[in-house]
C-alpha positions in Angstrom: 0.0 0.0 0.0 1.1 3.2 -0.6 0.7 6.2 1.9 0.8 9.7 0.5 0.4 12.6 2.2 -1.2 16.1 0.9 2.3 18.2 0.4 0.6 21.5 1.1 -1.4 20.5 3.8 1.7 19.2 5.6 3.7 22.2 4.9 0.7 24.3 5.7 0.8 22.9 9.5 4.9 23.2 9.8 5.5 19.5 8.6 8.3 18.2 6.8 9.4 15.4 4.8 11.5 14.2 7.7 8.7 14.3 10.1 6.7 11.6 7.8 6.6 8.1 9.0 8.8 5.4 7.4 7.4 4.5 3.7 5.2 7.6 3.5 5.8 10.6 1.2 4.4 14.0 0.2 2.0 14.4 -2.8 0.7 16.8 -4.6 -2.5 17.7 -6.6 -1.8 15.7 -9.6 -1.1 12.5 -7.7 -4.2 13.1 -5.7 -6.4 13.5 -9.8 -4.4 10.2 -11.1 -5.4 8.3 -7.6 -9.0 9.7 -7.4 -9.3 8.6 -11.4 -7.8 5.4 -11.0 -9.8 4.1 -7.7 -13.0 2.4 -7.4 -13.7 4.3 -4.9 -13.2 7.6 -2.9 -13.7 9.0 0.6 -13.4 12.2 1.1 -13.7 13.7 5.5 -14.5 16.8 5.9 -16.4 19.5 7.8 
């Protein structure tokens, strides 16, 4: 499985790539569109 993390939201709260755990990575928009397109499905938290 891979573990992606938003890359602005993480910045946004002070994060870093050094603070992410082992395996995971930042991301970005695009990767988030190709992941969303290719998935059967989709859940999306929010207020």
């Amino acid at each position: 499985m891979d573990i992606q993390g938003c890359g602005a939201c993480c910045l946004f709260r002070g994060h870093s790539r050094s603070d992410l755990a082992e395996g995971m990575r930042m991301a970005g928009i695009a990767t988030l569109a190709k992941m969303v397109d290719e998935a059967d499905r989709v859940l999306s938290f929010g207020p």
